[in-house]
N, C-alpha and C positions, 0 to 999 in steps of 0.2 A: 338434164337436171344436174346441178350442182352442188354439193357439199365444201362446207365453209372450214377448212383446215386448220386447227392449233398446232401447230410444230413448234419443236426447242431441239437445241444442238444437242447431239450426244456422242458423249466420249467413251461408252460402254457400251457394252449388252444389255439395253435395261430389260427389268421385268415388263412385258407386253403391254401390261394394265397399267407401269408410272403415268401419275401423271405429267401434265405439260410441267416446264421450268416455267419459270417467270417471263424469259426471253420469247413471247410466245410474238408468232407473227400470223398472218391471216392468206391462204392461201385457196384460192377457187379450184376447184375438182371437178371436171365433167365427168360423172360415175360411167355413165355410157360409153365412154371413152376407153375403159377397162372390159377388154373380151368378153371374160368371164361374167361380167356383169351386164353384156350393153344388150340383152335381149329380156332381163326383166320388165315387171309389169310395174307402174305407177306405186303400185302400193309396195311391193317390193323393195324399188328403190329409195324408199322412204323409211321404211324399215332400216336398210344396210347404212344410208346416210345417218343416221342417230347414233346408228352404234361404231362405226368406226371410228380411228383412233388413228392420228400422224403422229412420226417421230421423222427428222431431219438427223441426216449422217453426213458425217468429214469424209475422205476419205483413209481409205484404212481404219476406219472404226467397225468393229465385229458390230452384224447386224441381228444376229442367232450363232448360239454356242451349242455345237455337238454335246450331245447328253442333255439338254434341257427339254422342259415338257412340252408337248406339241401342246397347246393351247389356244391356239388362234392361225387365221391365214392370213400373210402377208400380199402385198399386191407391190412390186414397184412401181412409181409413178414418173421419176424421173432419177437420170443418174444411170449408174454401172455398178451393177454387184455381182462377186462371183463364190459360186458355192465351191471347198472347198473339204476336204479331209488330210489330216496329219497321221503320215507313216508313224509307224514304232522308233523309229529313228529320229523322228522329227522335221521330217521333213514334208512343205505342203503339198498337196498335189489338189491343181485347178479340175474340178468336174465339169463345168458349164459356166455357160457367163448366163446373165440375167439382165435384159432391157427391159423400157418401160412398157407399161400393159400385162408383163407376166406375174405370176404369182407364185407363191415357192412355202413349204411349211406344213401340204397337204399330205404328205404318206404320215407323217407323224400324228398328225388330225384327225384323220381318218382310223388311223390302228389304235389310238390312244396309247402312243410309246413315246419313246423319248426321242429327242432328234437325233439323226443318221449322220448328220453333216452340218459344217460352220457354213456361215455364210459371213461376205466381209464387203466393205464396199470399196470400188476401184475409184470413185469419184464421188466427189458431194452427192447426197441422192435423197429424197424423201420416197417415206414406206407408210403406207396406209395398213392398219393393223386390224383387222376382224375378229374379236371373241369366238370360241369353237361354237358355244351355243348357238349365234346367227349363223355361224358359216352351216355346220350340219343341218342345221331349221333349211338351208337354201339347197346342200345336197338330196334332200330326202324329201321334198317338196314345191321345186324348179325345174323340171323342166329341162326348160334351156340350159340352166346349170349343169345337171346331172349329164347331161352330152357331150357338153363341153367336156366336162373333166373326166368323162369315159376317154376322150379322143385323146387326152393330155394323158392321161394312164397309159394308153395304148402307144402313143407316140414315145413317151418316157422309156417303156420296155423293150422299145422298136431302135432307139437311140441308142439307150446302154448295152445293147446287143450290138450295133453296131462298134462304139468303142471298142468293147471286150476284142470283138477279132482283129481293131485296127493295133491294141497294147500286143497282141499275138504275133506283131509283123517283125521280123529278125530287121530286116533294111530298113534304117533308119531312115530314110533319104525318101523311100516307100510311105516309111508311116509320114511323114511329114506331108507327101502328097495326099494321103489319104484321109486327113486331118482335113485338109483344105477343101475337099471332095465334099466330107460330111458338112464344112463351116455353107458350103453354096445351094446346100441343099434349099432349094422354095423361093432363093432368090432371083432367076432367071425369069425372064418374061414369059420365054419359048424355049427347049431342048437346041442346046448349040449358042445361044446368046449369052455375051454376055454377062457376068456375073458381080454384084457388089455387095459386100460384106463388110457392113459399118460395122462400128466400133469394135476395128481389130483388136484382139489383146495383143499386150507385149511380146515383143520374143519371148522371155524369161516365162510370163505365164503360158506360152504354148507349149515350149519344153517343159513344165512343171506336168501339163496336162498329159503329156505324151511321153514322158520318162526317156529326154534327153537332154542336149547342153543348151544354152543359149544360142552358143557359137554357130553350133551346127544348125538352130534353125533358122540364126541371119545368114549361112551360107547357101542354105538349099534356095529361100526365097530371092536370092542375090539372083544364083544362077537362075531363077524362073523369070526374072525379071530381063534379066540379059538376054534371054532365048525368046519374048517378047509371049511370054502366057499369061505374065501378069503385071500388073500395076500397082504402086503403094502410093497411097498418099497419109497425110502422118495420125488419123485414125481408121481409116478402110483398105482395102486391098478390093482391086477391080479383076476378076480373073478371066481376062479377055480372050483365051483360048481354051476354054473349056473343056473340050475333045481331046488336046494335046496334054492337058495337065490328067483327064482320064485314060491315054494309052502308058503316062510314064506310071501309075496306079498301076496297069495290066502288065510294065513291065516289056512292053511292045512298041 
């Protein structure tokens, strides 16, 4: 089933509920195409179709502002967004990147608090908007839903635990491996294949994420590439020695 899309450009954070601009353009949605969504039932999807809400993003336009109300769930549809948090200093630091299919907006949803983190977009990108009312009617009464997002919970607390001990690592050179280690996790066919990791970030956003320099994380991937572990091409990284890029992790 598909949902018939209003978008308009936006150059802010708007409030969730704006309506469209004028600029609107007409955009087909396979809802089932959205994880979170593609095991509801007929009547369900027809429900969640009525009530969502598109907005169309530049890039670099902030998609959610840290401290606003959780009010609704987002879904990317297409594009690159990456959630973000600003040091006391001022300075950003990348959490997570965000592809299409995922959703983002739910610990604030869920607690009824305010948001934990920005979110900005790395490329043009359309976001399909949920009011809390549909979305928790879908938590508290799907099912499928409710699975889903236990797994996304679990997996979230299983992630940030892994960061945590990877920002722990003195050897920069270490964390950078170890960075790439987590980026391949679920992308291998089989243990020991091959690995590819679309839509790399930047250098700049990885040392943003990992609390080092640009420099140092075009040199570490120079050298991975010279030692023949891995591959770049100008949005993925293919990590073709997988084993070898996990004993320099071990340090062995």
């Amino acid at each position: 089933m598909t949902a018939t899309a209003k978008t308009a450009p936006a150059r802010r954070a708007p409030a969730e509920n704006d309506a469209a601009a004028p600029e609107e353009r007409q955009v087909q949605i396979h809802l089932r195409k959205i994880p979170l969504l593609a095991d509801l039932s007929d009547e369900e999807i027809i429900r969640v179709k009525q009530d969502l809400r598109f907005r169309q993003y530049s890039k670099r336009d902030i998609v959610l502002q840290k401290g606003g109300h959780g009010d609704g769930l987002m879904f990317l549809l297409s594009g690159q967004l990456q959630v973000i948090d600003v040091t006391e200093d001022g300075r950003a630091i990348g959490l997570r990147m965000l592809a299409p299919g995922d959703f983002f907006g739910e610990i604030a949803l869920i607690n009824n608090s305010t948001r934990s983190a920005s979110v900005v977009a790395m490329s043009d990108a359309l976001v399909a908007f949920l009011p809390a009312a549909t979305a928790m009617h879908l938590f508290a009464h799907s099912p499928s839903v409710a699975t889903h997002m236990l797994k996304h919970l679990a997996q979230k607390i299983q992630r940030d635990s892994e960061f945590r001990s990877l920002l722990s690592i003195n050897n920069t050179a270490k964390r950078i491996y170890t960075y790439l280690v987590l980026m391949q996790k679920n992308k291998q066919a089989e243990p020991g294949a091959p690995a590819v990791v679309e839509n790399l970030p930047t250098h700049q956003d990885i040392a943003n994420m990992i609390n080092t320099s640009r420099e140092t994380v075009t040199r570490a991937l120079t050298a991975l590439a010279q030692q023949g572990i891995v591959q770049k091409d100008a949005h993925r990284l293919i990590i073709v020695k997988p084993d070898a890029l996990q004993k320099l992790v071990q340090g062995s």
